[in-house]
C-alpha positions as CSV (number, residue, x, y, z in Angstrom):
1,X,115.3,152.3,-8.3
2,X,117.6,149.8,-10.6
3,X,120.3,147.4,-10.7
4,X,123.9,148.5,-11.4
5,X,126.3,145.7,-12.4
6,X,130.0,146.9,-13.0
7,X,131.3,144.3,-14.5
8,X,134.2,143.6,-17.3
9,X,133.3,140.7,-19.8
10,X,130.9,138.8,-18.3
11,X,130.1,136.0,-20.9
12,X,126.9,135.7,-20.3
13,X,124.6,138.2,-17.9
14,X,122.7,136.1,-15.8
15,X,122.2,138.1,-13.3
16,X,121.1,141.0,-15.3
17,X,118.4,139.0,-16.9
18,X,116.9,138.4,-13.5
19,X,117.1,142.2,-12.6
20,X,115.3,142.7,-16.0
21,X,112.7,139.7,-15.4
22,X,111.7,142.1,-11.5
23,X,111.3,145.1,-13.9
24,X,114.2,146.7,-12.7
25,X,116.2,149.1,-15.6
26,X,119.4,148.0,-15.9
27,X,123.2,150.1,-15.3
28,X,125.7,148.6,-16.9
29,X,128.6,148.6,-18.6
30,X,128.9,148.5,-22.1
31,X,130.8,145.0,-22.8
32,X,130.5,141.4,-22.8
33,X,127.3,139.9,-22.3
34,X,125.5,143.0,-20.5
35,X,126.1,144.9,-23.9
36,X,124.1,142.0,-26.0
37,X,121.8,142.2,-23.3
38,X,120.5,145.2,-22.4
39,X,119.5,147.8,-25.0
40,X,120.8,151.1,-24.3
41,X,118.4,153.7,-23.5
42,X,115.5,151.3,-23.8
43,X,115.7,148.6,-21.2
44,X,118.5,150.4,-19.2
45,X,121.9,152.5,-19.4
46,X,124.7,150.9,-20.4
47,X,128.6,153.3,-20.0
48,X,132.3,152.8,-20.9
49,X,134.0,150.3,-18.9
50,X,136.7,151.6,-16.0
51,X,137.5,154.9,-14.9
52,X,136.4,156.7,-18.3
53,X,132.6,155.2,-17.5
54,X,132.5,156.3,-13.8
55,X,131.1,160.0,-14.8
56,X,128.4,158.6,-16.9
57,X,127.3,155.9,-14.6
58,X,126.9,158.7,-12.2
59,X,125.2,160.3,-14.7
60,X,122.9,157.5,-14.9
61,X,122.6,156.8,-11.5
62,X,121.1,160.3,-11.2
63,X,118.6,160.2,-14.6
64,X,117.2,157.1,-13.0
65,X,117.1,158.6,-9.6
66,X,114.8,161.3,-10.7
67,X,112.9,160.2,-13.4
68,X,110.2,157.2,-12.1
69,X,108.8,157.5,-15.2
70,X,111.7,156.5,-17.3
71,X,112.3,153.6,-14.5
72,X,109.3,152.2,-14.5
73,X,109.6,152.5,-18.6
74,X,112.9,150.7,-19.1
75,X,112.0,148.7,-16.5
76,X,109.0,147.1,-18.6
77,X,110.5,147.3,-21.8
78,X,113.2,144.9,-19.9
79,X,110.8,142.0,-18.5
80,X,109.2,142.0,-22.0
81,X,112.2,141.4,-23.4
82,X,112.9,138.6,-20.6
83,X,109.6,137.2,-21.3
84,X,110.0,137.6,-25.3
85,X,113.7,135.7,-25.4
86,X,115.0,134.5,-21.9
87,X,112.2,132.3,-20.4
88,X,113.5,128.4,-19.6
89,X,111.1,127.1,-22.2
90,X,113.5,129.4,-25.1
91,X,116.5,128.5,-24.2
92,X,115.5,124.8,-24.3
93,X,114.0,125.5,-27.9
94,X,117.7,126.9,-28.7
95,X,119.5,124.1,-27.3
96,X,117.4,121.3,-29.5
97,X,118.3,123.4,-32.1
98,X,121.7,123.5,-31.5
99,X,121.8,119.8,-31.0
100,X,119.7,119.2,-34.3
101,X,121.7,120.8,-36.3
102,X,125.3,118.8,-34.8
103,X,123.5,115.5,-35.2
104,X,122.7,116.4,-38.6
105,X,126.1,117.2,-39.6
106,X,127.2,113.4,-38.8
């Protein structure tokens, strides 16, 4: 159905790149690295984080519960964006870039 993560800060959302990268839509709160992640409404659901976000993740849980079509939507708009930005081969071309740029500065 999808992939709930309730988490608070998470620097960098691993785990809900991989949920993306099955085609799963994504709940999530809205902070940290899930916020910069996953686009609201488009490759999942993102809500408030802690108590005031429990009513709207339940909210969520039930719009992706009965509505495959909006699942299976998100859930492809999410592993294009996986394949589009978060492949191994990217994040190597952002690293050499990274280190380019320091060596350059010496």
């Amino acid at each position: 159905m999808g992939f709930g993560l309730q988490g608070i800060g998470e620097t960098f959302g691993r785990v809900t790149i991989e949920a993306m990268a099955f085609g799963l839509p994504v709940l999530g709160t809205a902070a940290g690295g899930t916020r910069e992640i996953v686009e609201d409404n488009l490759t999942g659901l993102l809500h408030p984080v802690g108590q005031k976000g429990i009513q709207i993740l339940s909210q969520h849980i039930r719009f992706l519960r009965d509505n495959q079509s909006a699942r299976e939507e998100m859930g492809r708009k999410g592993r294009e964006k996986v394949e589009k930005l978060f492949l191994k081969h990217h994040m190597y071309d952002r690293i050499a870039r990274i280190l380019q740029n320091c060596m350059s500065y010496t």
